[in-house]
N, CA and C of each residue as an Amber inpcrd file, in Angstrom:
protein
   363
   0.8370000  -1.1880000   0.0000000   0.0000000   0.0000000   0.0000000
   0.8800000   1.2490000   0.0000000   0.7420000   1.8590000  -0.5980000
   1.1450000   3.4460000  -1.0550000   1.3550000   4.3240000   0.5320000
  -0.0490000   4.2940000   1.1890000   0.4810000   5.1440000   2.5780000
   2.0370000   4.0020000   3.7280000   1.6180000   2.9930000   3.4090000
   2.6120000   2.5230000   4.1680000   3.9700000   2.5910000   3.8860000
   4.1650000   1.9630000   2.3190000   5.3180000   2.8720000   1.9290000
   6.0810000   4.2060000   2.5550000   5.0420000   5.4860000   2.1190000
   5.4070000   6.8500000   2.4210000   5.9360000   6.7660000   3.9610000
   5.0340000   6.2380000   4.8480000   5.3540000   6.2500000   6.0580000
   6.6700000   5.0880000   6.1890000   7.5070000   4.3820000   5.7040000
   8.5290000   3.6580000   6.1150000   9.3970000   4.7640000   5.4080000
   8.9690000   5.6740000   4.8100000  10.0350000   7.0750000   3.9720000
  10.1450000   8.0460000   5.0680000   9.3260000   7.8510000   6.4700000
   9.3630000   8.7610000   6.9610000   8.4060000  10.2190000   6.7210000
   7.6650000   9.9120000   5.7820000   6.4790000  10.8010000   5.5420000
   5.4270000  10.7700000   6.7250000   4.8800000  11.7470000   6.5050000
   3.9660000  12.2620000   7.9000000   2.2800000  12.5900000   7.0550000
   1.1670000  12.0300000   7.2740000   0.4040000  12.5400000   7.2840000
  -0.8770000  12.8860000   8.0320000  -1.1280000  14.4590000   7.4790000
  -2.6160000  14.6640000   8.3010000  -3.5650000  15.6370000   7.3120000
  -5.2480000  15.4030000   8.1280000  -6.2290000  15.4650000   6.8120000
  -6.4140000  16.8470000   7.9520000  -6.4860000  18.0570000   6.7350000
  -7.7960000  19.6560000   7.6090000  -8.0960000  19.7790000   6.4340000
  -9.6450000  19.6420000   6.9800000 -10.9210000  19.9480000   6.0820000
 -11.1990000  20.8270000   6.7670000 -12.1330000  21.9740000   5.8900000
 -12.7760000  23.0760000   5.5640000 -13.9520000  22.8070000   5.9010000
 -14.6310000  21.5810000   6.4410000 -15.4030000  21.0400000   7.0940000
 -15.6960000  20.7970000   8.6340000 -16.0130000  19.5540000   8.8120000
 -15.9390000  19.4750000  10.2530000 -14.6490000  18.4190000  11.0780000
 -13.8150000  18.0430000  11.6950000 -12.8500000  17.2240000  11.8100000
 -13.3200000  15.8150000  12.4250000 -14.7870000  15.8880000  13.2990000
 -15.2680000  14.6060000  13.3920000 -16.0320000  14.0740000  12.6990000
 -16.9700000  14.8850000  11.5220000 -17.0160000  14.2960000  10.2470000
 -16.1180000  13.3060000   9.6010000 -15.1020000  13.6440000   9.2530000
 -13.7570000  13.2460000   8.8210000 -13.5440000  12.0670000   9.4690000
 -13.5670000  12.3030000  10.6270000 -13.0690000  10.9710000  11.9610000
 -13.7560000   9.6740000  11.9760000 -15.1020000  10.3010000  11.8270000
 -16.6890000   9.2690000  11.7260000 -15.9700000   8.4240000  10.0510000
 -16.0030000   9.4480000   8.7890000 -16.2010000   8.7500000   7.7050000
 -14.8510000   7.5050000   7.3140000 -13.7110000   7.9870000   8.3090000
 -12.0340000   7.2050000   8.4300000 -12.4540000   5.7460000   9.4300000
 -13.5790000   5.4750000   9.8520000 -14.0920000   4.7310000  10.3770000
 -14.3230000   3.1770000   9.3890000 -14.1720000   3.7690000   8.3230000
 -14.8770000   2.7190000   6.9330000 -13.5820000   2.3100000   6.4550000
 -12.8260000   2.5940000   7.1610000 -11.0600000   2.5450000   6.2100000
  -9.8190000   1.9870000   7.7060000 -10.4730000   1.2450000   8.7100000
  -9.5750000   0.8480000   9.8330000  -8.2400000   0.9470000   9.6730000
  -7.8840000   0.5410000   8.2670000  -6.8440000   0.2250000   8.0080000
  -5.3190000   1.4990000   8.1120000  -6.3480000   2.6960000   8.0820000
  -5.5290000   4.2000000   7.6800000  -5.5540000   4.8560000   9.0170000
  -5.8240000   3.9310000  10.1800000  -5.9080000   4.6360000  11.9380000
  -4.6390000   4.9140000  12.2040000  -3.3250000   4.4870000  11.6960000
  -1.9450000   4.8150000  12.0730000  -1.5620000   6.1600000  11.0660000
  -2.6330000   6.4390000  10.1810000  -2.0520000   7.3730000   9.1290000
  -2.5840000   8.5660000   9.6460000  -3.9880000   8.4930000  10.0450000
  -5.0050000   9.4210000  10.5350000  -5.4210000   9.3520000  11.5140000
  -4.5360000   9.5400000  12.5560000  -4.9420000   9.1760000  13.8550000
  -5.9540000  10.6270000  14.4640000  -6.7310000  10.7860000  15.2090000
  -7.9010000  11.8810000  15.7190000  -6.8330000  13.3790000  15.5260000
  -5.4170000  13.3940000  16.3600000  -4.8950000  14.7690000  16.6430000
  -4.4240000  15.3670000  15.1170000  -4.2300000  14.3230000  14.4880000
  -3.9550000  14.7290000  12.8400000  -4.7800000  14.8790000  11.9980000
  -6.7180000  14.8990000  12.2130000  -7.6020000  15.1970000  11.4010000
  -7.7870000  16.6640000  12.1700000  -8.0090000  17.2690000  11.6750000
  -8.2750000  18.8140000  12.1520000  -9.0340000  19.5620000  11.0630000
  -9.5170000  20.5820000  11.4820000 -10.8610000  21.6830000  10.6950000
 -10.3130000  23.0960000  10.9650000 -10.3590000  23.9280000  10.0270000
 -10.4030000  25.2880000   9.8550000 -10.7610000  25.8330000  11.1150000
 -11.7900000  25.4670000  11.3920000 -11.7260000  26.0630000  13.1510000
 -10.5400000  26.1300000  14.2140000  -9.7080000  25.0260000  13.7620000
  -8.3340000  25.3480000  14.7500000  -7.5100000  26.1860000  14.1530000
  -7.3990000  27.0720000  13.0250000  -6.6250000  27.9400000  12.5510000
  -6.5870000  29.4270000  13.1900000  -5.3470000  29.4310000  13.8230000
  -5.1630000  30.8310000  14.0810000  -4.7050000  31.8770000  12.8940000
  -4.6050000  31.3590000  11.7890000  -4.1560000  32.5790000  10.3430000
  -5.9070000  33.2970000  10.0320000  -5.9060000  33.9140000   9.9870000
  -7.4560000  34.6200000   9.5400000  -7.2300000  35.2630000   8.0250000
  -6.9180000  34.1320000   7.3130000  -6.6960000  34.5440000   5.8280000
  -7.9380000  34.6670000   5.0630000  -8.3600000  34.8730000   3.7080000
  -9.8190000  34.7640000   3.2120000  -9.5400000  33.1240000   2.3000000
  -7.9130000  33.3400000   1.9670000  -7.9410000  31.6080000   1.2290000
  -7.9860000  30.0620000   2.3770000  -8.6950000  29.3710000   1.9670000
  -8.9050000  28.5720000   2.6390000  -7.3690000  27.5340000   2.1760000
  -7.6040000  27.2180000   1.3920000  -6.1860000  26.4450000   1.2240000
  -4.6530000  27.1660000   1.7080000  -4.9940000  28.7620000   1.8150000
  -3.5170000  29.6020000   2.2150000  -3.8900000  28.9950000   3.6090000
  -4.8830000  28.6820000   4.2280000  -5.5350000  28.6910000   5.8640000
  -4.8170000  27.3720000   6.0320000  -5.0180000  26.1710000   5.1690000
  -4.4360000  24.8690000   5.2920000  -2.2990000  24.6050000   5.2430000
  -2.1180000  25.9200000   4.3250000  -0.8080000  25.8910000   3.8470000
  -0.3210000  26.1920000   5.3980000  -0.5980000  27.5680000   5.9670000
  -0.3240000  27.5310000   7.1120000  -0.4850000  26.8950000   8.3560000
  -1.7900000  26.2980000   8.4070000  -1.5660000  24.8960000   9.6780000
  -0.6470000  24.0390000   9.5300000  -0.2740000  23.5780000   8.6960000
   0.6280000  22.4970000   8.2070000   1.7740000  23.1560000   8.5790000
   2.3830000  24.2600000   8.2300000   3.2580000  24.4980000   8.6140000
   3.4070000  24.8350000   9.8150000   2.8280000  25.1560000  10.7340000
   2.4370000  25.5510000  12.5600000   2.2170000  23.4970000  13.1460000
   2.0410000  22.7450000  12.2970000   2.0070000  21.4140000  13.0800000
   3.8280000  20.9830000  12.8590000   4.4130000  21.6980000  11.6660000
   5.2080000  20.9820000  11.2060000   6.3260000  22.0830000  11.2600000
   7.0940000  22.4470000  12.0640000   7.5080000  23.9220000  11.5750000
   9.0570000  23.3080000  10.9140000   9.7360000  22.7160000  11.1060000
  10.9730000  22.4110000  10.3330000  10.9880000  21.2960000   9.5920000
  10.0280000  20.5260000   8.9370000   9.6180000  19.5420000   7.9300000
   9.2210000  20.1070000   6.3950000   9.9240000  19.7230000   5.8720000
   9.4670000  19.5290000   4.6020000   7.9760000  19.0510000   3.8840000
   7.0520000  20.0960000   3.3710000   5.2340000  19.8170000   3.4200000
   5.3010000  19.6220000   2.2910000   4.1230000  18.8290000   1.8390000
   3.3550000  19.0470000   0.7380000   1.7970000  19.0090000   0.8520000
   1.1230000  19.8150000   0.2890000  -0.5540000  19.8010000   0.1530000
  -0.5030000  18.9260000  -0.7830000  -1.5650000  18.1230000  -0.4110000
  -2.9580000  17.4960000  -1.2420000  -4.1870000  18.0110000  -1.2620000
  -4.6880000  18.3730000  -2.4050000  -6.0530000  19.3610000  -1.7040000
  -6.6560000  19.3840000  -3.4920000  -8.1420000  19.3910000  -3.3720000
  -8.9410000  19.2270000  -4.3680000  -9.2610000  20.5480000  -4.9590000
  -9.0860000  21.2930000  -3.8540000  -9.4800000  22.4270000  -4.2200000
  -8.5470000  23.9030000  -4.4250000  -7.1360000  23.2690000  -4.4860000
  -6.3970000  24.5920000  -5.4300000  -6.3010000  24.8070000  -6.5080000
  -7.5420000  23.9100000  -7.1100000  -7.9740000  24.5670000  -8.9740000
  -8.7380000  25.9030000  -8.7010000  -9.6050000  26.0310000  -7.4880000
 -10.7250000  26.6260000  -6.9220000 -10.0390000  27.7430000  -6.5760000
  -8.8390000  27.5460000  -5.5810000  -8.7340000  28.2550000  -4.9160000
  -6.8690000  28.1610000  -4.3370000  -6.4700000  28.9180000  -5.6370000
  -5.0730000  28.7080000  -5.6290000  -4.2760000  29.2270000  -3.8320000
  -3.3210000  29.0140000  -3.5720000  -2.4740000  29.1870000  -2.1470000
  -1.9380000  30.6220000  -3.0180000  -2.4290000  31.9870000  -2.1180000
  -1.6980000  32.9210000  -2.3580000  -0.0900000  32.8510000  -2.3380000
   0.6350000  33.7460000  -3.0920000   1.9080000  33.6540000  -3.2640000
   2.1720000  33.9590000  -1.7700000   2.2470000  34.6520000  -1.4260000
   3.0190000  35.2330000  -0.1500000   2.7220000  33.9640000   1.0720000
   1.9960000  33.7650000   1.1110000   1.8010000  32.2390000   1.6310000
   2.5230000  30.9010000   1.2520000   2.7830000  30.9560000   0.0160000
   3.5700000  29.9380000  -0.2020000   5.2350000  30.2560000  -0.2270000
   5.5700000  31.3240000  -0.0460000   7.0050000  31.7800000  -0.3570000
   7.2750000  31.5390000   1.6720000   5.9670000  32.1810000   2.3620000
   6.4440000  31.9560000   3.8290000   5.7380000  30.7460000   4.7710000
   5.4260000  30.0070000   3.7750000   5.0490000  29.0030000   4.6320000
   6.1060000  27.9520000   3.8560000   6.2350000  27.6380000   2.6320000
   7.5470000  26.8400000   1.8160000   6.6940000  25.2900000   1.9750000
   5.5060000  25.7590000   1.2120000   4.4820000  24.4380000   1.1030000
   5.0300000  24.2570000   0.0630000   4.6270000  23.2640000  -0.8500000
   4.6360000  22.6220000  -1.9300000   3.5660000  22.2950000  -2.2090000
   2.2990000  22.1630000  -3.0880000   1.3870000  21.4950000  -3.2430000
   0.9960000  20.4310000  -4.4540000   0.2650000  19.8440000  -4.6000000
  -0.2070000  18.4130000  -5.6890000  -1.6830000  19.0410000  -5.5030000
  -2.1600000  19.4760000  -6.6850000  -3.7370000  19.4970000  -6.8630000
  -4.5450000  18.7020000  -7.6290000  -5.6610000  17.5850000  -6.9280000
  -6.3290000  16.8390000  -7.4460000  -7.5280000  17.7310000  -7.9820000
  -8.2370000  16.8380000  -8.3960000  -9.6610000  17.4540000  -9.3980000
 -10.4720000  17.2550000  -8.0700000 -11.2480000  18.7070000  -8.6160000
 -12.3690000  18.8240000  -7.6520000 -13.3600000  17.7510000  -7.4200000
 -13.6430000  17.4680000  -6.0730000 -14.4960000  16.6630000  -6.2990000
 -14.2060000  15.3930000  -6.6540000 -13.2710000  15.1420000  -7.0930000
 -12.3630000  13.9820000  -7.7030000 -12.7270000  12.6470000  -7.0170000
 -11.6180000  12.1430000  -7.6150000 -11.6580000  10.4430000  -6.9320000
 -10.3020000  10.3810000  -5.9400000 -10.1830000  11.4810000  -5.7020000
  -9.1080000  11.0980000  -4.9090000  -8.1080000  11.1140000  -5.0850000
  -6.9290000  10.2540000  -4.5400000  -5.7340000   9.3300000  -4.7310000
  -5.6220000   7.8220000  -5.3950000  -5.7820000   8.2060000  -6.4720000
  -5.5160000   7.5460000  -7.0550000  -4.2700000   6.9380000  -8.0760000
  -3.4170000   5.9670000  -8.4020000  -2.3710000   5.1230000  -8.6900000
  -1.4570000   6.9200000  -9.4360000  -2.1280000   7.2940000 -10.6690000
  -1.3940000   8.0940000 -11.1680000  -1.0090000   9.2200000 -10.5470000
  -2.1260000   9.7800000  -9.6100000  -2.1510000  10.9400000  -8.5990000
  -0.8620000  10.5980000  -7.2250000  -0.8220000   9.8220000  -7.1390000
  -0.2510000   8.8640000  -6.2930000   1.3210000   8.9500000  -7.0460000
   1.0610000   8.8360000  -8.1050000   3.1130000   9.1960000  -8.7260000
   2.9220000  10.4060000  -8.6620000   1.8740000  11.3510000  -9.2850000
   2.4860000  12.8040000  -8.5190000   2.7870000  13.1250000  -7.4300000
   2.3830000  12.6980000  -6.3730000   2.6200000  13.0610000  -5.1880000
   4.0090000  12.6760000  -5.0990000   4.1300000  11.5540000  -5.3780000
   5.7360000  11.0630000  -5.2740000   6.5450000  11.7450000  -5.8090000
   6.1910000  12.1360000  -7.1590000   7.4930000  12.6680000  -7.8750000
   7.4910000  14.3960000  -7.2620000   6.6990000  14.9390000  -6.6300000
   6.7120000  16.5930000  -6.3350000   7.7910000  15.9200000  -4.3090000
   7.1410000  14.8430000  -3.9110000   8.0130000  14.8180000  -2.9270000
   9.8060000  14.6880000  -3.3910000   9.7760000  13.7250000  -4.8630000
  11.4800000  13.8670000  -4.5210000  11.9930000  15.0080000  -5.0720000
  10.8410000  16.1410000  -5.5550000  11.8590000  17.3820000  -6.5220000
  12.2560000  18.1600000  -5.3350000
């Protein structure tokens, strides 16, 4: 499996939705298998953001970087076709992002080499 991989690379992940975070928690319920990937303190919601930006994804660029402050990030997010990460946000937060299709299917095999190949550039 693809997340287990990443995680024997030493990759880190966590899900903030623009939603609710026990939404999220409830629906990771159907997927047992991803409880070491997504454990409760690593699903989080816009409500825990102290940046009061108007971009929601600049809002995500910066949590990530406030969970992570000397790690190397990358976004996954459906919605920076929607709603690109202002520049100044990305120059001081030093995100990287992978944008899936809105609404999409996800992570899927090919989406899944992008992610890979933007982690080794």
């Amino acid at each position: 499996e693809w997340f287990t991989r990443k995680e024997a690379e030493g990759i880190h992940f966590a899900i903030i939705t623009a939603g609710i975070a026990s939404t999220v928690s409830i629906a990771l319920e159907a997927v047992p298998e991803w409880d070491r990937f997504f454990p409760p303190d690593l699903v989080l919601d816009l409500s825990n953001s102290r940046h009061q930006v108007l971009s929601i994804t600049g809002q995500k660029a910066l949590m990530l970087r406030d969970l992570r402050p000397s790690s190397r990030i990358l976004l996954v997010d459906d919605s920076l076709g929607e709603d690109p990460i202002p520049s100044w946000i990305l120059r001081r937060s030093q995100v990287k992002f992978v944008a899936l299709p809105y609404e999409g299917t996800g992570l899927d095999l090919p989406r899944c080499a992008q992610v890979d190949a933007e982690l080794l550039s």
